[in-house]
C-alpha positions in Angstrom: -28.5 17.9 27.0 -26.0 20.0 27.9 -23.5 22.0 25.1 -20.1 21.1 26.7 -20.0 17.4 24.6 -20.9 18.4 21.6 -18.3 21.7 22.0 -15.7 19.4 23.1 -16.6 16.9 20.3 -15.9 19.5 17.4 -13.0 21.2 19.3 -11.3 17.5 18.7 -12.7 16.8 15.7 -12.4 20.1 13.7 -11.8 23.4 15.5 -9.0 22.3 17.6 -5.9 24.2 17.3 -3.2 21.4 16.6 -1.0 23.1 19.5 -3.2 22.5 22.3 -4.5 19.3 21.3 -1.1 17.5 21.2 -0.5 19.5 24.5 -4.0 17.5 25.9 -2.1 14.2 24.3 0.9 15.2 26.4 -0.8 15.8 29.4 -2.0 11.9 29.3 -1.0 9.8 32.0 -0.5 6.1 29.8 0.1 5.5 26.3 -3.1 3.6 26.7 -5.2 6.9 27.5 -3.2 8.7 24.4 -4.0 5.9 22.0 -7.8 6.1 22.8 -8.0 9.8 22.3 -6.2 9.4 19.2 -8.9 6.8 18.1 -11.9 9.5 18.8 -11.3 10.9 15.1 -9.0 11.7 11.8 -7.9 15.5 13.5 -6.6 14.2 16.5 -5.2 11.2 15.0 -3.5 13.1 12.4 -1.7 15.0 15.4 -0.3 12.1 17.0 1.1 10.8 13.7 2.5 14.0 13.6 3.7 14.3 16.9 3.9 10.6 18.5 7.5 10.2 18.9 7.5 13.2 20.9 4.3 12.3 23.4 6.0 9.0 23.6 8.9 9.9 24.7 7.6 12.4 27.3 4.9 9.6 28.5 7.4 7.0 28.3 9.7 8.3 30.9 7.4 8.5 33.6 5.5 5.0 32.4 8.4 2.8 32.1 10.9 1.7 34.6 14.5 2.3 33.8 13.4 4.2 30.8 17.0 6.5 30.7 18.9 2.7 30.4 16.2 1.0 27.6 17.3 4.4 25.3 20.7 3.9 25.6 20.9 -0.1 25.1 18.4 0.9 22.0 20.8 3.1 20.7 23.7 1.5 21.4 25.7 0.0 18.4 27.5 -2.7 20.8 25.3 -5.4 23.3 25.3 -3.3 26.5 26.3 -5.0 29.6 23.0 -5.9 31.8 23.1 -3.3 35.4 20.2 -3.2 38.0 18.7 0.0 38.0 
C-alpha cells in the first residue's frame, strides 16, 4: 500500500493548514463535491462552517443559471419584476 492515502487522510483530517484546505473546497466543481469532502471528517468540516458562505458563493456563480439575478431578487426588499435572462 502506497503512503499517498494515508498522507492525504491526515493532511484533511489534522495537519491541514485551514488556508489551503478551504482553497481545495473552492476549487470544487459542485456543491455536491464540496459537501462530500466536508463529510470526510470534523477538520475539514469545521472549515466549511467557517467558510461556506464564501465557497458557496464562488461555486454558486458558475453552478447556477442566472445566479447575478437570484442575488438581487434575494435581496431585494420589494417583489422584483420577473426578466429572461
Amino acid at each position: 500500500m502506497s503512503m499517498q492515502p494515508k498522507l492525504a487522510t491526515m493532511f484533511l483530517s489534522k495537519s491541514g493548514p485551514p488556508e489551503i484546505i478551504a482553497r481545495i473546497l473552492l476549487n470544487c466543481d459542485t456543491l455536491t463535491d464540496v459537501l462530500a469532502l466536508t463529510s470526510t471528517c470534523k477538520h475539514v468540516h469545521m472549515i466549511w462552517i467557517e467558510n461556506s458562505s464564501t465557497i458557496i458563493h464562488h461555486i454558486a456563480k458558475s453552478t447556477i443559471r442566472c445566479f447575478k439575478e437570484a442575488v438581487m431578487a434575494v435581496n431585494s426588499p420589494t417583489p422584483l419584476i420577473r426578466k429572461q435572462c
